[in-house]
C-alpha positions as CSV (number, residue, x, y, z in Angstrom):
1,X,0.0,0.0,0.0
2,X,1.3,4.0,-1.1
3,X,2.6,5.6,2.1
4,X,0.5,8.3,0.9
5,X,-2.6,6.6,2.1
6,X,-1.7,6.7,5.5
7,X,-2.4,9.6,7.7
8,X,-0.3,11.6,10.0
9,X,-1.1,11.9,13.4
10,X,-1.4,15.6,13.5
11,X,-3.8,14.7,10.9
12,X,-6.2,12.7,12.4
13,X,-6.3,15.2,15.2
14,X,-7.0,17.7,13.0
15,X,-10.0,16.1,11.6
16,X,-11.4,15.1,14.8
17,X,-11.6,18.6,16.4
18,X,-13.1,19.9,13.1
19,X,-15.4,17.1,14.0
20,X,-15.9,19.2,17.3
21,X,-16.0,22.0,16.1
22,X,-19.0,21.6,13.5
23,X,-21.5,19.7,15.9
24,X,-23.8,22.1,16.9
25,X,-24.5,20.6,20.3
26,X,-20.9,20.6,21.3
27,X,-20.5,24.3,21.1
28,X,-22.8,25.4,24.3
29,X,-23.0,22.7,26.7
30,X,-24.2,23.1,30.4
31,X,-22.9,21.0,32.9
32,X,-23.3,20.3,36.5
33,X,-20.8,18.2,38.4
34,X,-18.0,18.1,41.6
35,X,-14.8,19.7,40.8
36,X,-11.6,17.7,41.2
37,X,-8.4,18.2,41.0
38,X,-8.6,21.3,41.3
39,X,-5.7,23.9,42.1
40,X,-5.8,27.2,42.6
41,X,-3.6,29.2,40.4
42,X,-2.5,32.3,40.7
43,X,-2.9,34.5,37.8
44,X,-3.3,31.7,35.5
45,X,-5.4,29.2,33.9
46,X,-7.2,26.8,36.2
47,X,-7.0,22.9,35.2
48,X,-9.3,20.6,37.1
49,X,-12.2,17.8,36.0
50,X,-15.8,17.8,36.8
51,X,-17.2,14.3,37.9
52,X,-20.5,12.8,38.7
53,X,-20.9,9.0,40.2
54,X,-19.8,7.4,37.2
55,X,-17.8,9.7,34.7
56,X,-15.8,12.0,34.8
57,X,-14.2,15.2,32.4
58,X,-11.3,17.3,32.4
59,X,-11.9,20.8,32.0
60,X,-10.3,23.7,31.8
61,X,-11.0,27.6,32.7
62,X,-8.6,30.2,31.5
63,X,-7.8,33.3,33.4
64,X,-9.9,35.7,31.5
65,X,-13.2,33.6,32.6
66,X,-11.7,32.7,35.9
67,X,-11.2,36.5,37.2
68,X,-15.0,37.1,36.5
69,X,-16.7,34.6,38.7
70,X,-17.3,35.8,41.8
71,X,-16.2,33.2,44.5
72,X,-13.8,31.0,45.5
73,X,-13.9,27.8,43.9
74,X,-12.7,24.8,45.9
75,X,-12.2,21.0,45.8
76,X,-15.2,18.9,45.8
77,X,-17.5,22.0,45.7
78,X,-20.5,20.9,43.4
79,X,-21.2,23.8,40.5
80,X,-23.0,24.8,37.5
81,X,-20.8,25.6,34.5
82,X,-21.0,26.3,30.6
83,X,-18.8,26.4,27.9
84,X,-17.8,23.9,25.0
85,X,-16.3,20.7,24.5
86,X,-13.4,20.4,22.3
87,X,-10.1,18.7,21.6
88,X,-6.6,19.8,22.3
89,X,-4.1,18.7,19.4
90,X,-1.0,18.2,21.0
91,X,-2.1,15.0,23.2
92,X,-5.4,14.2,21.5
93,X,-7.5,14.3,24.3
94,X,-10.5,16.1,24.2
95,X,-11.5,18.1,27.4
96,X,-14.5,20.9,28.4
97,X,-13.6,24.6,28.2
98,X,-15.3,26.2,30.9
99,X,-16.5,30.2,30.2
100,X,-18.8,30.5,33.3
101,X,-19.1,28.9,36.7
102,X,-21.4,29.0,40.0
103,X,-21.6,27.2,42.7
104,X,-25.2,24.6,42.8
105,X,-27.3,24.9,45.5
106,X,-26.6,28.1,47.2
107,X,-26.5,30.4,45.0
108,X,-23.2,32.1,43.9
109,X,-24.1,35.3,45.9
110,X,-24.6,33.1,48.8
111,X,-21.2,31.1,48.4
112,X,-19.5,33.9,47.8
113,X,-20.7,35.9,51.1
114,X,-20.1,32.5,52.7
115,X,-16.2,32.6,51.7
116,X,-16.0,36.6,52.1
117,X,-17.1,36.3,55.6
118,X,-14.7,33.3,56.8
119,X,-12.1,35.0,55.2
120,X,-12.1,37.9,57.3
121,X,-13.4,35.8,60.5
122,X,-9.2,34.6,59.8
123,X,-8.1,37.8,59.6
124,X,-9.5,38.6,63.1
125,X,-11.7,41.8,61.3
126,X,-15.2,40.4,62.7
127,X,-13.1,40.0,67.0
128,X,-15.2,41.6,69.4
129,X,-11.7,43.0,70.6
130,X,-11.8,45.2,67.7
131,X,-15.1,46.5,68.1
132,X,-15.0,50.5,69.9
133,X,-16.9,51.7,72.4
134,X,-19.7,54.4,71.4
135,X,-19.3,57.7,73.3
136,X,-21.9,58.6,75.7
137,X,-22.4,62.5,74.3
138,X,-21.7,62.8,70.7
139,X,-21.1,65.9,69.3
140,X,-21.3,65.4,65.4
141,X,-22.6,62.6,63.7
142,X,-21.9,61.3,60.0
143,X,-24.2,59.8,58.3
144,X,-23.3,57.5,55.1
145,X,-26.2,57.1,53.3
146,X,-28.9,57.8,50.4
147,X,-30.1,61.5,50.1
148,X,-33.4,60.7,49.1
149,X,-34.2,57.7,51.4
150,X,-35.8,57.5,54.6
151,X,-33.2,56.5,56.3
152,X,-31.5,60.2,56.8
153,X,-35.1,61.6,58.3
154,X,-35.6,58.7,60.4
155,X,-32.4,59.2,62.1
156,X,-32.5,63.2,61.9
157,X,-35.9,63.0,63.8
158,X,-34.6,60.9,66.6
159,X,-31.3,62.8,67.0
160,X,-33.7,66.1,67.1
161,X,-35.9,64.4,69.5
162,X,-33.4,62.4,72.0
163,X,-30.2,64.8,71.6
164,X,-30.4,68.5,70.1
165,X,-27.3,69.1,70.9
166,X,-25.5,66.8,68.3
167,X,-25.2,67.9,64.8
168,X,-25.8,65.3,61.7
169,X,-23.5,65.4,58.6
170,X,-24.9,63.4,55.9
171,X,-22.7,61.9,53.3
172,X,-24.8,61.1,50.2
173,X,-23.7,57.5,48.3
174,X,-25.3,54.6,46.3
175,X,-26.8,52.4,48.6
176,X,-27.6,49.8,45.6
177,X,-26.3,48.8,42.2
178,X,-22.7,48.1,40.8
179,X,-21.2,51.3,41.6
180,X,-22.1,51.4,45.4
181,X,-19.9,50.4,46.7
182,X,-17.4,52.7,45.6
183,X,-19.6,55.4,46.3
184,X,-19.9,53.7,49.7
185,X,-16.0,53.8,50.4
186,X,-15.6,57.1,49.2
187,X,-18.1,58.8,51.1
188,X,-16.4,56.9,54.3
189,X,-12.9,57.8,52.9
190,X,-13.9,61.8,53.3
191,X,-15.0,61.1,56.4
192,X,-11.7,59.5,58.1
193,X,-10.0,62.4,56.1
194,X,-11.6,64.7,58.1
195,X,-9.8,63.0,61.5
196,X,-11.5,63.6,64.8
197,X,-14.2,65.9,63.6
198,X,-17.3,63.2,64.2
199,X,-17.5,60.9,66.9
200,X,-19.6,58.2,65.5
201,X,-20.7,56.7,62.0
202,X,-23.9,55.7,61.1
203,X,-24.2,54.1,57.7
204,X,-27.5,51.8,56.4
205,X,-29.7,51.4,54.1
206,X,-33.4,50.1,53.9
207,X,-34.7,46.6,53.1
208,X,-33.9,44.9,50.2
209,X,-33.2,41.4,48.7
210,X,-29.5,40.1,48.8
211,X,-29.0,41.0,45.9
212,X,-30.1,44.9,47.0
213,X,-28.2,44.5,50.1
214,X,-25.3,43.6,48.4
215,X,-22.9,46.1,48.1
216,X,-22.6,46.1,52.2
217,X,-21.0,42.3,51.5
218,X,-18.3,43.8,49.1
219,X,-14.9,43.4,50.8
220,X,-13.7,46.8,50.1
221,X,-17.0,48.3,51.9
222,X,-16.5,46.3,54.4
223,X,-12.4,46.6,55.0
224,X,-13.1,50.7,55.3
225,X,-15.5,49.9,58.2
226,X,-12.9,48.0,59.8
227,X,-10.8,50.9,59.2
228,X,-12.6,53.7,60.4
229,X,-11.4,55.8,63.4
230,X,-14.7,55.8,65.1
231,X,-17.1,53.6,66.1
232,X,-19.5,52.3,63.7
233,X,-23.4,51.5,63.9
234,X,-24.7,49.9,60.9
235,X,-27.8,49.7,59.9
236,X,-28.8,47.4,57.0
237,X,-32.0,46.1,55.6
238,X,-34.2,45.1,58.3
239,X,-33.9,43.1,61.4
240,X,-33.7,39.9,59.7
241,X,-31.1,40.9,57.0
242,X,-27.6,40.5,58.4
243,X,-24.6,41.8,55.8
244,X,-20.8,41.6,56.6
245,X,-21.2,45.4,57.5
246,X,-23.1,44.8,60.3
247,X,-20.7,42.4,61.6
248,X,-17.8,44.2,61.6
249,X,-19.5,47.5,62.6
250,X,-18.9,48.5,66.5
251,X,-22.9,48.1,66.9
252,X,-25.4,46.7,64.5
253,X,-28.9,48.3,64.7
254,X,-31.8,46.8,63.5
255,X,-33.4,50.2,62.0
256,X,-32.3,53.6,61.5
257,X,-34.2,54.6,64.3
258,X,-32.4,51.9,66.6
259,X,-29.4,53.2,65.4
260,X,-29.9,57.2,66.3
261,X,-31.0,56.1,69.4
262,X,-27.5,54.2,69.7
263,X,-25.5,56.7,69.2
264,X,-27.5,59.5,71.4
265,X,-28.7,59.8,74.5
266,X,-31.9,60.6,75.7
267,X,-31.8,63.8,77.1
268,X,-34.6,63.5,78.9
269,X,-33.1,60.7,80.9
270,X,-30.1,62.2,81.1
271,X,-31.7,65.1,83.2
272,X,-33.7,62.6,85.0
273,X,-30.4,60.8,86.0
274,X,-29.0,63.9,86.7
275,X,-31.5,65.1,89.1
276,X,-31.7,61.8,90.9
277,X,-28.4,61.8,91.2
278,X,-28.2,65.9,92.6
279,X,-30.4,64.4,95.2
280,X,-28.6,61.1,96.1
281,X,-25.7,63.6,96.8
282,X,-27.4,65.8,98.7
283,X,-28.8,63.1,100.9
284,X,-25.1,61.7,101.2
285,X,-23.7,64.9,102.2
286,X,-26.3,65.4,104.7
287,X,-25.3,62.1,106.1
288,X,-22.5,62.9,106.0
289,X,-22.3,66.3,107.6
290,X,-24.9,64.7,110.6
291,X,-22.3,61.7,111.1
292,X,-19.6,64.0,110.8
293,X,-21.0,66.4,113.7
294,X,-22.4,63.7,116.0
295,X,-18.5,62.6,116.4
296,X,-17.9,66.1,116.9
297,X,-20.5,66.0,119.9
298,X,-19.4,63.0,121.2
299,X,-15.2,64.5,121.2
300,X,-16.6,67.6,123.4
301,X,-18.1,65.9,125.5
302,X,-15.1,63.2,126.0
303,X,-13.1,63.2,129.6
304,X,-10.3,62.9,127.1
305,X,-10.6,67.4,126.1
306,X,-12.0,68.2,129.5
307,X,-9.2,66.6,131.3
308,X,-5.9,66.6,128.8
309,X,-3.6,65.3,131.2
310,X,-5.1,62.0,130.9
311,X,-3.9,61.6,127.4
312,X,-0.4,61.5,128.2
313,X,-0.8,59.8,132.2
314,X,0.2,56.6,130.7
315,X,2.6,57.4,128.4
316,X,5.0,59.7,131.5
317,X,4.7,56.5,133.8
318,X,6.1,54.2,130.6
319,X,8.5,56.8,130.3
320,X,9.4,57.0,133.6
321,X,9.5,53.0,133.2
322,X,11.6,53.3,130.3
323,X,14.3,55.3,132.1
324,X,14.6,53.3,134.8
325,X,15.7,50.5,132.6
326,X,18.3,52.5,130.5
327,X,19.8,53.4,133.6
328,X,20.6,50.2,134.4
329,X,20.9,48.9,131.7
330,X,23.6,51.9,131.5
331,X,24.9,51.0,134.6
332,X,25.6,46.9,134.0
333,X,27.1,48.0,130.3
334,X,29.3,50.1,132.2
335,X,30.3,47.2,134.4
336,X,30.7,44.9,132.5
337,X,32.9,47.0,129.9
338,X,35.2,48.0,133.4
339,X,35.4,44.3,133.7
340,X,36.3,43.4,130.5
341,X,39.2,46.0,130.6
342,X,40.7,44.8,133.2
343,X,41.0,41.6,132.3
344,X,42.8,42.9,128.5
345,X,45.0,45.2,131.1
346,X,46.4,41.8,132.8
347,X,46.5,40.0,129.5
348,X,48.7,42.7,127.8
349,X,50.5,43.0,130.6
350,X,51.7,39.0,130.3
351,X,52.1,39.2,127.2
352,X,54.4,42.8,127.5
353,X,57.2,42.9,124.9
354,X,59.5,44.7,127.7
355,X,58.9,41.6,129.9
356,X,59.4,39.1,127.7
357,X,62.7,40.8,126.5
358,X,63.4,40.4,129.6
359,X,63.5,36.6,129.8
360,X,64.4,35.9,127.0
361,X,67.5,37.8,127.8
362,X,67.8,36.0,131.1
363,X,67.0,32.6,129.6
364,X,69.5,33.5,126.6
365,X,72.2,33.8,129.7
366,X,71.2,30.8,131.1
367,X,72.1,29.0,128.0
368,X,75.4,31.1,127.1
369,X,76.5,29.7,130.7
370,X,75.3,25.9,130.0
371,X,76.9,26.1,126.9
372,X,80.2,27.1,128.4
373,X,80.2,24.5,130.9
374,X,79.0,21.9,128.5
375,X,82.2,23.0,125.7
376,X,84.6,22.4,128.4
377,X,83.4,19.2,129.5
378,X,83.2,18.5,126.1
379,X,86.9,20.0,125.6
380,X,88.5,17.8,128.7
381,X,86.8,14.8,127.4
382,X,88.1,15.3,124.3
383,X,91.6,16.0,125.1
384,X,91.2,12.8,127.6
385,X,90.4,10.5,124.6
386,X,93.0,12.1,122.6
387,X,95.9,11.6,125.4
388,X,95.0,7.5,125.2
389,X,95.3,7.3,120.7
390,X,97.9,9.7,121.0
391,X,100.0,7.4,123.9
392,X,98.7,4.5,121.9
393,X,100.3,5.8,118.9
394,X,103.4,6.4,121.0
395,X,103.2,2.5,122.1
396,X,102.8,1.5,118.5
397,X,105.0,4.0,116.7
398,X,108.6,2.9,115.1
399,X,110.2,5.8,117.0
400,X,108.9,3.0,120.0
401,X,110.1,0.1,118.4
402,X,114.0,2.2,117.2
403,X,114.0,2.8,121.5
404,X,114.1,-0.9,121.8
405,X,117.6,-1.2,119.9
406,X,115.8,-1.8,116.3
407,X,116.3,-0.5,113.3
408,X,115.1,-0.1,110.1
409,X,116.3,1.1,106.4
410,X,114.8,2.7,103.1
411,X,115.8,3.6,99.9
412,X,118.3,6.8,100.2
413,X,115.8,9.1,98.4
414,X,113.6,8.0,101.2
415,X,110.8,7.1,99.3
416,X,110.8,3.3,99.8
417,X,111.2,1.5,102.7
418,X,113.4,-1.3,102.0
419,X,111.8,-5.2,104.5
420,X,113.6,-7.9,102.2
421,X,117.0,-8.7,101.2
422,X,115.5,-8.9,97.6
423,X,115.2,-5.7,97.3
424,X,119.1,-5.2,97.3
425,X,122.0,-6.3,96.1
426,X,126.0,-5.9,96.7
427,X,127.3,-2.7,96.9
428,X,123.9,-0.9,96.6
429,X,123.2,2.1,99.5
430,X,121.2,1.7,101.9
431,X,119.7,4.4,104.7
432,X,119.5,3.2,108.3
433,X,117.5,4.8,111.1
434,X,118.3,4.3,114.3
435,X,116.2,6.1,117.4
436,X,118.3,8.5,117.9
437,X,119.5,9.1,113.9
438,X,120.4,8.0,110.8
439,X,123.0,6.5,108.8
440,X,123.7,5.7,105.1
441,X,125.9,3.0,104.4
442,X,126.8,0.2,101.5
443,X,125.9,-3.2,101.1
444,X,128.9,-5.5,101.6
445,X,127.0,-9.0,101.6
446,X,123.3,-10.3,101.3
447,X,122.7,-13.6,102.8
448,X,119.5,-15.3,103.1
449,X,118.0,-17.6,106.2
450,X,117.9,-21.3,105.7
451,X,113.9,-20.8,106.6
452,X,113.7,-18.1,103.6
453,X,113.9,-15.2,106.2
454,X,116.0,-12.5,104.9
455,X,118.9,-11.6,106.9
């Protein structure tokens, strides 16, 4: 077969999404299904597949469709989409394009409120912490609202009624439709411009659907609440209506009315309280005053002032106490301190360097003395043992033996004593020593003993 009857991959794609492309019920399909595998993505195109029980698709929404929905999808969140079904070339595969999306069930207004509002419960914006205290006498009130409503005379009547004394600044905005919200935020931007001029903010609206009510769910609305430098009361649809405004207000009111009366006082009460408590003082002070000069009475008429002696009687005889004691205690301090000198007089005394100079010079003369006596007991001792070796030496010297008619003889040169006739011969000299000389004389003969003695 031709290799040109064979088509290319590419090809075969290619035919398959013109396929697509020309069936008329591919090109707007509505779906409902459970997302999966879904992503978030910042600023890009979302991938994910929408399931049922049995089947399921892969889909994809690209960024331009994604920014316009208005919540947060999530996984497993069930939804409404529409878009087309066609096939991507490079793998073959085809997949759903998805141009809009809502969530099923709720509503996407409902959702979305649903994810705005636990978004900032995270953030900590809806904390009681960071709710402020209304003041007790406002003096200027702003008011964010619609011109032409009933909302500004409802609260204007009240103020007028409850607290003349308060002035009302209105600031006109949108209370409904796409661009209320930003006239919402700008009217309370001018406000926090002007610093610490008002002392509360009142903003609200009548009753309305969700959709009416709506621009009091947008985040920025709600974030420049959150901001403001004064307290808010908010005042939304009716009692039954609750937006994210009124959460993250300071107070939420359930009518305008409610919400004047908020943020003024009744002056009427006020007085009342005033009055009632201009007479509690009074009958305090007058309680006070009779208390006050019945203790009076009662010091006049004390023995104490009529006889002032008595206030000190005690206290002279304690003193007089207390004097007797530091005397002697005085007195036995003194004593004992005499005592105690005494006995470091006698003990410096014995231990006087004068004194023991003294002694020690004696006792160093006592011992120069011994010493004396004990060297010449020593000496005599010593010349004693020295008379016996020296007489010994005597008894055992050859000056001893030379007395006894002996003799003996040496070299001439004296340096060898000469005990054998080996040592000579015939004709050699000889020195003799007798005891009382010497002589040097000449071998004439040797002759030796028959028993070997020399001779």
């Amino acid at each position: 077969m031709a290799a040109n009857q064979y088509l290319t991959v590419t090809d075969l794609n290619y035919y398959i999404t013109q396929k697509f492309k020309r069936d008329p019920y591919l090109h707007r399909v509505l779906l409902q299904g459970e997302l999966s595998n879904f992503r978030y993505r910042r600023n890009a195109h979302q991938y994910f597949s929408l399931k049922d029980e049995k089947s399921k698709i892969n889909a994809v929404m690209f960024r331009s469709a994604f920014d316009k929905i208005k919540f947060r999808p999530e996984e497993g969140m069930k939804v409404y989409v529409s878009g087309y079904v066609s096939v991507y070339g490079p793998s073959g595969s085809y997949q759903f394009y998805a141009e809009k999306m809502e969530p099923a069930g709720l509503g996407a207004l409902y959702e979305q409120l649903e994810q705005l509002k636990q978004k900032l419960t995270k953030e900590g914006l809806l904390a009681a912490e960071h709710k402020k205290p209304l003041p007790p006498f406002p003096d200027k009130i702003a008011v964010v609202t619609s011109a032409a409503g009933a909302v500004i005379h409802d609260i204007l009547v009240t103020v007028n009624r409850r607290y003349p004394h308060a002035e009302v600044d209105l600031f006109p905005a949108q209370v409904q439709g796409d661009k209320a919200a930003a006239s919402l935020v700008a009217a309370m931007q001018q406000i926090a411009a002007a610093g610490s001029d008002y002392d509360v903010l009142i903003i609200g609206r009548g009753g309305g659907s969700l959709e009416d009510l709506w621009p009091f769910n947008e985040e920025a609305v709600v974030r420049q609440v959150y901001q403001m430098p004064m307290p808010v009361i908010s005042s939304v649809g009716h009692e039954t209506d609750v937006t994210l405004c009124d959460l993250v207000a300071s107070v939420r009111a359930a009518t305008p009315t409610a919400a004047a009366e908020y943020a003024t006082p009744n002056l009427s009460d006020v007085l009342a309280k005033i009055h009632q408590f201009e007479s509690r003082l009074l009958f305090s002070m007058q309680g006070i005053l009779r208390v006050r000069r019945e203790f009076l009475t009662k010091l006049q008429q004390s023995v104490v002032l009529r006889q002032p002696t008595r206030l000190y009687d005690q206290q002279s005889q304690l003193l007089d106490q207390l004097q007797s004691r530091l005397t002697r205690a005085m007195q036995s301090r003194l004593t004992q301190t005499r005592a105690n000198y005494m006995l470091a007089a006698q003990q410096l005394a014995s231990v006087n360097p004068a004194k023991r100079f003294l002694q020690a010079k004696q006792q160093a003369s006592y011992l120069a003395h011994l010493l004396q006596t004990q060297m010449r007991h020593y000496l005599a001792n010593q010349r004693a043992a020295f008379a016996k070796v020296d007489q010994k030496l005597l008894d055992y010297s050859p000056q001893a033996t030379l007395t006894r008619g002996y003799i003996y003889a040496s070299s001439p040169d004296q340096k060898q004593t000469v005990s054998s006739v080996a040592k000579v011969s015939v004709g050699s000299p000889l020195r003799l020593y007798f005891k009382d000389g010497e002589a040097l004389v000449q071998v004439n003969q040797v002759r030796k003993t028959s028993d070997d003695r020399e001779k």
